[in-house]
C-alpha positions, 0 to 999 in steps of 0.5 A: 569504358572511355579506352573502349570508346576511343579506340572503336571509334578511330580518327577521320577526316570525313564529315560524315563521321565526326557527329558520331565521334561526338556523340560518342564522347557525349556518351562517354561522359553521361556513363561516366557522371552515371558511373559516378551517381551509381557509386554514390546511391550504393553508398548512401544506402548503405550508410541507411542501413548503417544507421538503421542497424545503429538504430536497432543496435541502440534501441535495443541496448535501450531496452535491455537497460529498461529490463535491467531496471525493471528487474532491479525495481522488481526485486527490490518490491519484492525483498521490501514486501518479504521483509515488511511481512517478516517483521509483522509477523515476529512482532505479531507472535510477541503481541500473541505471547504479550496476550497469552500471559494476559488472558492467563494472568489478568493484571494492569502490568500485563494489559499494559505490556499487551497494549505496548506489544500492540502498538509495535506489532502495528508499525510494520504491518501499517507499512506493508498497505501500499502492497494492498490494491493489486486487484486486477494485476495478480494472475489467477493462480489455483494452486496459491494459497492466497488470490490477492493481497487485497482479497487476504486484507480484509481479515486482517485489518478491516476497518471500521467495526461494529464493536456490539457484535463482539462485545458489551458497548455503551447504551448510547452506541448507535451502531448498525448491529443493535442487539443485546446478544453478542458473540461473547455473552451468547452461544448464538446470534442472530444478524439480520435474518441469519442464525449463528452458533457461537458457542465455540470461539475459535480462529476458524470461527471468527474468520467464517463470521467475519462480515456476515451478512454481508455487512462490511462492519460486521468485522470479528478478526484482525488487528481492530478486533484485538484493539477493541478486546485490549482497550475497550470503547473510547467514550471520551468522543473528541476529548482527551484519552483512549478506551479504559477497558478494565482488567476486571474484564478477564478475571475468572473468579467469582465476583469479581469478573465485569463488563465494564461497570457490571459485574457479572454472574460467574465467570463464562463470559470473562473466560469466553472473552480471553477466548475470544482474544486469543483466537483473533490473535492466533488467527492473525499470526496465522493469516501473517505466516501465510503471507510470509511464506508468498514473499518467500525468494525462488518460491513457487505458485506465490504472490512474489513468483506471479509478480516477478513473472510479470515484471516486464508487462504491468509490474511498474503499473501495479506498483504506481497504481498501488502508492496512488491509490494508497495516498490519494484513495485510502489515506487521505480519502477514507481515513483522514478527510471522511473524519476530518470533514465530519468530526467522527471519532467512528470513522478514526482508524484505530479509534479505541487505542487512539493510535491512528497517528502512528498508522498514518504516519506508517501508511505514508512511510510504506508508500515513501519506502516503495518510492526510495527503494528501502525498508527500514526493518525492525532491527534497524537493516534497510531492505530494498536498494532500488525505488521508483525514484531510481527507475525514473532517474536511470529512464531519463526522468530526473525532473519527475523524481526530484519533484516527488522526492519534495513533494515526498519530504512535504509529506514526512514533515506534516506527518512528524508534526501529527506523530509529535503532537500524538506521542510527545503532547498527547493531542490525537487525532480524534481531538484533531478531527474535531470541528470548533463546536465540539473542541469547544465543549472540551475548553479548547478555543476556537483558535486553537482547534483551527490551527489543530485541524491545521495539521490534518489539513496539510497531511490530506492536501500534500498526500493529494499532491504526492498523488498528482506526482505518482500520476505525472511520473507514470506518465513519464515513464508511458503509464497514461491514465493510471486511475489510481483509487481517488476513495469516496471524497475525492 
């Protein structure tokens, strides 16, 4: 371009040329300076692009590692849900066998053996109830078997129940269903205005039964049931010791078969009632294996299949909302600050056994296992490899993991100080809950029932802020206004 100029323009003497000549170098050197920016716009922009692209590039890597998390949290839930529900049907089946040599042979050692087969078939499952709450994420699904894990609940471990629609109770019992007639001394009940026939006891029974009424206490199947059937009512209120139901209760010869203090006329009802037993507990293996069966891997039309398809939209909401809602809304709400603020032996999760401790303590590990990422099997295998804590930790979160992870060890000591006192002192939770007028009536002093209700105390107020925890982690991770379940007292 400047050889161009300078020769079209060539050298003179005469004035009338030498305005243009400098004009033309004028000229020349404003394309130049343009030349110049030109170059340097071209190059600018494409820089831009080079880091719009780069930009691109590293939020997509970014995602592709979040969906790598998800996938791992994913099947890490889903292989804990499968073994957790492995586990409580196998130790399900040994309680179902423990029960049918019982009913068969009605003797102290085996009532015992069949309440020790209880106590273990509860562990596991108690650990599987942080699964619960997954209304409102689950798809609606024709072919599965089972709607929701919330909806399958219910007749499993419905909570608490009206035992006089079972079987005998005390005359002090002030329960909602009053009547004489029950399912076991009657071939039909009435509850409210509706008209039952009970002369067959069996599984298909029970379950049709179950909340009649529409009455949620009026529970016939599941783990309570069977309690209630092994032990019998605890009178003891706030004191010491469990129910005592007799062995007498399933003996089937004459004369000697009881309701508790009375001995009956024949033996129907003691035979009705080992029926009764064990159609519950058939019941329960059943509705286990068909849970079983929807954690199943590479299955079809199942609870894990709808999860796993779902893993990248509301899975980790799901899973949240679930530890929330078990911690803040069921555990400390329901289960321990309803007994806790009134004293209520009733409203004591497993109150005929007196192992509500050990559920407690097992709602909480099932919550803890979801957040570390490992069950603890029966067989002492740890299922899992992937929790909450990691998915916060590998997103940029370490703060929000390592303060859950405290507040998650603050949970564990109080429940082993309440697990100690139940299983090594024999101090349960229905003496826990006591307010110091009623311990007072067992010889038990003002101070030492305070620091009692200490225990429970402590529980409720770290599970609240265990909860806090989960919901400040959601928000981390970009979950605002999880609005997991608060329960009725909080």
């Amino acid at each position: 371009m400047h050889t161009h100029l300078t020769t079209a323009t060539p050298v003179s003497n005469r004035p009338s040329k030498a305005l243009p000549m400098t004009m033309a170098i004028a000229f020349a050197g404003l394309l130049s300076i343009t030349g110049c920016t030109k170059k340097a716009d071209e190059e600018s922009v494409a820089a831009d692009n080079a880091q719009v692209v780069e930009t691109a590039d590293s939020e997509t890597v970014a995602a592709n590692a979040n969906d790598a998390h998800i996938d791992r949290l994913a099947i890490s839930y889903a292989n804990m849900a499968q073994a957790a529900y492995e586990d409580s049907l196998a130790e399900a089946k040994k309680l179902q066998a423990a029960i049918d040599t019982f009913v068969a042979t009605p003797t102290e050692e085996n009532l015992a053996a069949a309440k020790a087969a209880y106590k273990a078939a509860r562990q596991p499952y108690s650990q599987t109830e942080v699964f619960r709450f997954d209304e409102g994420f689950v798809t609606a699904d024709d072919k599965r078997k089972i709607g929701s894990i919330d909806g399958w609940e219910g007749q499993l471990n419905a909570w608490p129940l009206d035992e006089a629609l079972i079987d005998y109770v005390s005359d002090s019992y002030a329960g909602e269903y009053n009547a004489k007639d029950n399912i076991i001394n009657s071939d039909s009940i009435k509850v409210g205005s509706l008209s039952q026939d009970t002369k067959n006891i069996t599984p298909e029974l029970l379950a049709e039964m179950n909340e009649i009424g529409g009455s949620e206490a009026n529970v016939t199947t599941g783990y309570h049931a069977i309690e209630f059937l092994l032990w019998g009512q605890d009178l003891n209120g706030t004191g010491p010791g469990a129910g005592e139901r007799p062995v007498s209760d399933y003996l089937t010869e004459d004369g000697k078969c009881t309701s508790g203090d009375m001995i009956n006329e024949g033996v129907t009802i003691c035979e009705r009632r080992g029926t009764y037993l064990k159609a519950a507990t058939d019941l329960l293996v059943s509705d286990l294996t068909d849970m079983v069966a929807e954690w199943q891997p590479d299955s079809t039309n199942t609870l894990r299949s709808d999860f796993m398809t779902r893993k990248n939209s509301n899975a980790l909401r799901q899973i949240m909302y679930q530890m929330g809602s078990l911690s803040l809304g069921e555990l400390a709400s329901e289960r321990m600050q309803v007994a806790f603020v009134t004293g209520s032996t009733e409203d004591e999760h497993e109150c005929f056994s007196d192992l509500t401790h050990l559920s407690y303590a097992n709602n909480a590990r099932g919550i803890a296992n979801v957040f570390n990422g490992g069950y603890k099997t029966v067989a002492g295998e740890t299922i899992g490899g992937y929790g909450i804590k990691d998915y916060l930790v590998d997103n940029g979160h370490k703060a929000e993991a390592d303060k859950l992870a405290a507040d998650f060890n603050k949970v564990a000591d109080s429940f082993n100080i309440i697990v100690s006192k139940g299983e090594k002192d024999g101090i349960k939770v229905d003496q826990m809950i006591a307010t110091v007028g009623q311990a007072s009536k067992h010889g038990v002093s003002a101070e030492e029932q305070t620091q009692r209700r200490s225990w429970m105390e402590a529980a409720i107020n770290d599970l609240k802020q265990v909860t806090v925890g989960i919901e400040n982690a959601a928000k981390a991770v970009g979950i605002d206004n999880l609005d997991a379940d608060t329960g009725s007292m909080f």
